[in-house]
C-alpha positions as CSV (number, residue, x, y, z in Angstrom):
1,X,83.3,112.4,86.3
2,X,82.4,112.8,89.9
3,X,82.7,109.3,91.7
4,X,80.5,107.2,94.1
5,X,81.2,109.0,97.7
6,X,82.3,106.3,99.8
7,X,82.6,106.4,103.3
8,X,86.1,106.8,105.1
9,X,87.0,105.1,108.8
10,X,87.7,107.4,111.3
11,X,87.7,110.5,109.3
12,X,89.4,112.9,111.6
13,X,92.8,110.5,111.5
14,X,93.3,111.3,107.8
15,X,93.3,114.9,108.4
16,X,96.5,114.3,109.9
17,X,98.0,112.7,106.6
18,X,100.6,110.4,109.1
19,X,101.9,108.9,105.9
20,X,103.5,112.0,105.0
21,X,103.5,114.7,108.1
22,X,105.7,111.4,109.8
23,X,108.5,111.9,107.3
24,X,108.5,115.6,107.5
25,X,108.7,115.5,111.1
26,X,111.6,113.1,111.0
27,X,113.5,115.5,108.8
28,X,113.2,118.3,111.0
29,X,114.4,116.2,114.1
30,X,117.1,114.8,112.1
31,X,118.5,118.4,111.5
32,X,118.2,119.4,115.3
33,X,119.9,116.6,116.2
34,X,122.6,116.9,114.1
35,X,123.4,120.7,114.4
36,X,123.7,120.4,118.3
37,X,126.9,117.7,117.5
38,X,128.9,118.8,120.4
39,X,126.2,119.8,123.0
40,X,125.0,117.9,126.1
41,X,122.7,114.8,124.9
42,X,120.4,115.4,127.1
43,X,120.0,119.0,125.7
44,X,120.3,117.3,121.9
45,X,117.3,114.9,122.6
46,X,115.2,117.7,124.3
47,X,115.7,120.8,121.7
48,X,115.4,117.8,118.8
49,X,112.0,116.7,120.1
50,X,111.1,120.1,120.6
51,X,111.7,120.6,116.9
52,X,110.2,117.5,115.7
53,X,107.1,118.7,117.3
54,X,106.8,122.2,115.7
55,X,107.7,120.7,112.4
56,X,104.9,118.1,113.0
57,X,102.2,120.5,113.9
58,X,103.3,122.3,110.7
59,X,103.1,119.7,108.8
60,X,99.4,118.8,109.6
61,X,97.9,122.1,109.3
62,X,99.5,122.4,105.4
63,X,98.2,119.1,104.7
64,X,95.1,119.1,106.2
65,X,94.5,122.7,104.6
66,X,95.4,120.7,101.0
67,X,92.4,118.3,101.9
68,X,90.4,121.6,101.9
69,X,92.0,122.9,99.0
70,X,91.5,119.9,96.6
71,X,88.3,118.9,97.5
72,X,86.6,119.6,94.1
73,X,89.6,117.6,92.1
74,X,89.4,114.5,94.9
75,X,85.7,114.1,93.8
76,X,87.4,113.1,90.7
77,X,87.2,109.3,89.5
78,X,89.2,107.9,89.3
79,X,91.4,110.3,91.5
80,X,88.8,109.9,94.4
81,X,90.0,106.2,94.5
82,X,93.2,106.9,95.8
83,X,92.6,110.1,97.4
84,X,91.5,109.4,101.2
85,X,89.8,113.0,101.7
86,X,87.7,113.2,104.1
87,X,86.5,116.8,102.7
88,X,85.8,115.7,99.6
89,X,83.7,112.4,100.7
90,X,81.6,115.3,102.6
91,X,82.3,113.4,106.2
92,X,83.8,116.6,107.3
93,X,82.8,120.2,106.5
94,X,85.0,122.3,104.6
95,X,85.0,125.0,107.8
96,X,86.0,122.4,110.1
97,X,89.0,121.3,107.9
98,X,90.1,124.2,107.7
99,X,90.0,125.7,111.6
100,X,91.3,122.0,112.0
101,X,94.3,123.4,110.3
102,X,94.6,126.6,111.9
103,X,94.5,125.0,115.2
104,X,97.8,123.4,114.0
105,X,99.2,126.3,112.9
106,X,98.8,127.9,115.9
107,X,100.5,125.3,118.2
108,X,103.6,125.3,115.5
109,X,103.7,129.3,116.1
110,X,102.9,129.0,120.0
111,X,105.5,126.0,120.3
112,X,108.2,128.2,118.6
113,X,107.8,131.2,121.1
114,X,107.4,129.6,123.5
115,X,110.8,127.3,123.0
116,X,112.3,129.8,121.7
117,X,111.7,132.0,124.9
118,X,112.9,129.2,127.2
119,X,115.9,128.4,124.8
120,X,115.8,125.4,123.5
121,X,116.1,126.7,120.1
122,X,116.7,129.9,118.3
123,X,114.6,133.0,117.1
124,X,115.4,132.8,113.6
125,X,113.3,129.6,113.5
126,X,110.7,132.1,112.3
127,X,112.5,132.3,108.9
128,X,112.0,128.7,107.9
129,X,108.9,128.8,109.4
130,X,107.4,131.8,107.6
131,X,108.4,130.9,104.2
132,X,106.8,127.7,105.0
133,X,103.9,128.8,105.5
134,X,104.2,131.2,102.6
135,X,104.6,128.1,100.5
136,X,101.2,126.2,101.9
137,X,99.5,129.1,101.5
138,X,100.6,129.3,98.0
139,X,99.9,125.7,97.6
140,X,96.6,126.3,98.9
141,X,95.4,128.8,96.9
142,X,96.8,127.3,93.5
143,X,100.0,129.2,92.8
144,X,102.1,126.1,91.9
145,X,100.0,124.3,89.5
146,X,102.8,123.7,86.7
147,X,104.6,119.9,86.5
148,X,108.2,121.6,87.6
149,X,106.3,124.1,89.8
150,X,104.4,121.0,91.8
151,X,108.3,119.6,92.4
152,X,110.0,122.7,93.3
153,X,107.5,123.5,96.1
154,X,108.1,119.4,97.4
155,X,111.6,119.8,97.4
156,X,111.3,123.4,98.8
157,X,109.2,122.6,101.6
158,X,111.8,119.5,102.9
159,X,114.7,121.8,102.8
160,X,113.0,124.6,104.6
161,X,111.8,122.1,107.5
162,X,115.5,121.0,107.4
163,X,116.5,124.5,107.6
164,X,114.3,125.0,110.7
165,X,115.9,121.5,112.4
166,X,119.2,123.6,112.3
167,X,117.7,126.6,113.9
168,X,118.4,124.2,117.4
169,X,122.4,124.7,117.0
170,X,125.2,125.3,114.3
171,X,124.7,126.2,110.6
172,X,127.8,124.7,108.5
173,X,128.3,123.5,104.8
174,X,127.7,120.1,106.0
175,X,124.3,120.4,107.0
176,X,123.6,123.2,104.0
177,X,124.9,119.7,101.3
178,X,122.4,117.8,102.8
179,X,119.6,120.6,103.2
180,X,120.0,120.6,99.4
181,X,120.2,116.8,98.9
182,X,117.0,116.8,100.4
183,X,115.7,119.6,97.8
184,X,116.8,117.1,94.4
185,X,115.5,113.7,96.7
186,X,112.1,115.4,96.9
187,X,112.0,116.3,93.4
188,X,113.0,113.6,91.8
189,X,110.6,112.0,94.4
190,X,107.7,113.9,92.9
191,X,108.7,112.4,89.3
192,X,108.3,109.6,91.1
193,X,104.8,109.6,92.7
194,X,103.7,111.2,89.1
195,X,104.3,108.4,86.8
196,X,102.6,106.1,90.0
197,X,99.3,107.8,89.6
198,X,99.8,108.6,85.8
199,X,97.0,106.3,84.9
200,X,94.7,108.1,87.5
201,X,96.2,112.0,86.9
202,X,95.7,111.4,83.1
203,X,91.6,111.5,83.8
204,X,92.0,114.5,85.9
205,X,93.0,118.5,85.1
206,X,95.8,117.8,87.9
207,X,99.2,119.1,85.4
208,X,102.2,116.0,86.5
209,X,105.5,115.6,84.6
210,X,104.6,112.8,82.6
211,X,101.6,114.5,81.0
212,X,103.8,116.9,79.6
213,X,107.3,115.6,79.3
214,X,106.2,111.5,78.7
215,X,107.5,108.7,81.1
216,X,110.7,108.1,79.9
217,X,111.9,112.0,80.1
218,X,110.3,112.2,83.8
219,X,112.4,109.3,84.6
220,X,115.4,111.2,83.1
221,X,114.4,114.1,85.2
222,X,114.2,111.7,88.2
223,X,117.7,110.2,87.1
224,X,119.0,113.3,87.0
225,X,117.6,114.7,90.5
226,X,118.4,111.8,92.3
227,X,122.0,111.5,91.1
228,X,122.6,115.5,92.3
229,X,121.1,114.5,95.5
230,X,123.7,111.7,95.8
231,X,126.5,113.8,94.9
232,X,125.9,116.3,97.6
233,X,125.1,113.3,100.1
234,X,128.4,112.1,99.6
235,X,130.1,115.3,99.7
236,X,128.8,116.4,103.2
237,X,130.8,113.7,104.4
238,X,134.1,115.5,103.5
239,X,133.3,119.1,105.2
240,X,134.7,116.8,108.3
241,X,131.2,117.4,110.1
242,X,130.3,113.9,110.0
243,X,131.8,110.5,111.1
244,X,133.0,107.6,109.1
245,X,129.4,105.5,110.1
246,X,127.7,108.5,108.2
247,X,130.3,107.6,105.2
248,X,129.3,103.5,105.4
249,X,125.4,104.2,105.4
250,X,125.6,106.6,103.1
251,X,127.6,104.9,100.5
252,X,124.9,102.1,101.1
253,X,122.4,105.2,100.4
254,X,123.9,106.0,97.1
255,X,124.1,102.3,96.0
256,X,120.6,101.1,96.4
257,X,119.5,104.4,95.1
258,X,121.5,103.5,91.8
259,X,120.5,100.4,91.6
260,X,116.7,101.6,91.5
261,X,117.6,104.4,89.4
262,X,119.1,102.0,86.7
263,X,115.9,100.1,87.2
264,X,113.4,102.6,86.4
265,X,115.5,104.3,83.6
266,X,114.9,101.0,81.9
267,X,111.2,100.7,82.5
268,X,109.3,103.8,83.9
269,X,105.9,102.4,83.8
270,X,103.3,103.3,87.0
271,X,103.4,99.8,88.7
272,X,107.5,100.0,89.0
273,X,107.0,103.3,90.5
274,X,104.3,102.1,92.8
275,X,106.2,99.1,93.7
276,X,109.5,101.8,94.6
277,X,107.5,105.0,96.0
278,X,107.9,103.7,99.4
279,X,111.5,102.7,99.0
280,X,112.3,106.0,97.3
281,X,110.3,108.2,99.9
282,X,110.6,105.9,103.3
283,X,113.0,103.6,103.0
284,X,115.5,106.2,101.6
285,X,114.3,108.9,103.6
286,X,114.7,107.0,106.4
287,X,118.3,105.5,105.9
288,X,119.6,109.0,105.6
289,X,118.2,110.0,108.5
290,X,119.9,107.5,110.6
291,X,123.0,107.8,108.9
292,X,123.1,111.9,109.5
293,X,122.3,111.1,113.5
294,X,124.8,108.4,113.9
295,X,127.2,110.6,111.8
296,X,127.1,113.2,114.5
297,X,127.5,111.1,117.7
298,X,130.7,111.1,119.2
299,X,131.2,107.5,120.3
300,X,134.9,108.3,122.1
C-alpha cells in the first residue's frame, strides 16, 4: 500500500544520508591514519583528511544513487515511515538525484587523481575505489537482493573503504585483521538493523534475514558475526603494529560487545535492536576507531 506523501525539511540534506556516509568516512580516515604510523604527523593528518574526503564524496553519491534506486519500495507503508527519501516523497526528481550523485562521484574520482598526482596517497587507490563503485552499481540496479547477499555487500563495502584508507601508507596483517573485523561487524550489523525494521520489512517485498531464517537464528548469525569480528580485533593487537592503549580500548570493545550480544541472544525482538542499532553501528564503530588511531601514535 502506497502511503500518504509527506513532506521532508530540507530535502537536499538527506540526499547526503550524514547518518551513514559520517561513519564510512571515519573508517576510511581511520585506515589512513593508521597505515602512515611512522610518517611525519603533519603528513599523517593531511593524506588522512585527504582520504576521509574521497571516501565521503563516495559515500554520498552511492547513497544518494540508493534514494534513486528504491524510490518505488520507499512509497511503501509502512516502509515510507521510516524511510526519509526525498525521491520517493516526489520533493526531488529522479534526474536530479541521480546527477546529484554523479556529481559526487566525480569529485571522489577527481580528488583521487588529483592527490594521487601530488602524492599524498597512492595510485592503487583506484582498486578499492573501482570495486566500490562496482558494488553501488550492483546495489543500484538490484543484484544483491538475497538476505545474506544484502549483508555481504554491507560488510564488503566497509572493508573496501578500509582498504582504500591504507592506500595512504603501509599494507601489513595488522591492518588486513581489522579490514576484516570490519567485514563480520558490518554483517552482523545488518542482522542487526533487520530484526529493527522487521515489523516494517514484513509489509514490504524488501528480502531481510529474519523473514527467512526467524529472529532468533538472525541473532545466531549476528552472535556469530560479531564474535569473528572480535576475535580478529583482538588479534591485530599481536602482529606488534599497534600499541598497548589499542589493547585496553579494545578489550573494552570486545566486552560491551559481549555483553550486548548475550543480551540479544536472549531476546531478539525489534525494540532491543532499535534500542542497540546505534550502540552497535556508532558507538562501536566509533570506539574502534579511536582505539586503531591512538594504537598507532608513538607517544615516546
Amino acid at each position: 500500500m502506497e502511503a500518504e506523501v509527506r513532506t521532508l525539511k530540507y530535502p537536499l540534506i538527506y540526499l547526503f544520508r550524514p547518518n551513514r556516509t559520517i561513519m564510512v568516512s571515519i573508517i576510511t580516515g581511520t585506515a589512513a591514519y593508521a597505515s602512515t604510523a611512522g610518517l611525519s604527523e603533519e603528513f599523517r593528518v593531511l593524506s588522512s583528511l585527504v582520504v576521509t574526503l574521497i571516501g565521503w564524496c563516495l559515500a554520498v553519491s552511492g547513497f544518494s544513487l540508493d534514494f534513486c534506486a528504491d524510490r518505488e519500495m520507499d512509497k511503501i507503508a509502512p516502509r515510507s515511515t521510516i524511510r526519509s527519501n526525498p525521491i520517493a516523497t516526489g520533493q526531488i526528481p529522479v534526474k536530479t538525484g541521480f546527477i546529484f550523485s554523479m556529481i559526487f562521484l566525480f569529485l571522489s574520482f577527481s580528488l583521487s587523481v588529483l592527490f594521487s598526482w601530488i602524492g599524498y596517497i597512492n595510485w592503487w587507490i583506484f582498486i578499492p575505489w573501482t570495486l566500490i563503485v562496482l558494488v553501488l552499481i550492483g546495489l543500484a540496479l538490484h543484484w544483491f537482493e538475497t538476505p545474506l547477499s544484502r549483508s555481504f555487500t554491507l560488510g564488503l563495502l566497509q572493508t573496501l573503504y578500509f582498504f582504500m584508507g591504507i592506500t595512504v601508507g603501509k599494507i601489513n596483517l595488522g591492518l588486513i585483521l581489522i579490514a576484516l573485523m570490519f567485514f563480520f561487524a558490518m554483517f552482523g550489523g545488518r542482522g542487526v538493523t533487520d530484526i529493527r525494521d522487521f515489523p516494517i520489512d514484513k509489509e514490504t517485498p524488501v528480502q531481510t534475514m529474519p523473514k527467512k531464517y526467524g529472529l532468533k537464528n538472525t541473532a545466531r548469525i549476528v552472535a556469530i558475526s560479531l564474535i569473528i569480528a572480535y576475535i580478529l580485533s583482538f588479534t591485530a593487537y599481536f602482529t606488534g603494529w599497534y600499541n598497548p592503549i589499542y589493547l585496553y580500548l579494545n578489550i573494552i570493545y570486545i566486552i560491551t560487545g559481549l555483553m550486548l550480544i548475550a543480551i540479544f541472544l536472549l531476546k531478539p525482538t525489534p525494540k532491543l535492536a532499535k534500542n542497540i542499532t546505534m550502540i552497535f553501528m556508532m558507538g562501536q564503530g566509533t570506539l574502534i576507531c579511536l582505539a586503531i588511531i591512538l594504537g598507532t601514535i608513538n607517544f615516546a
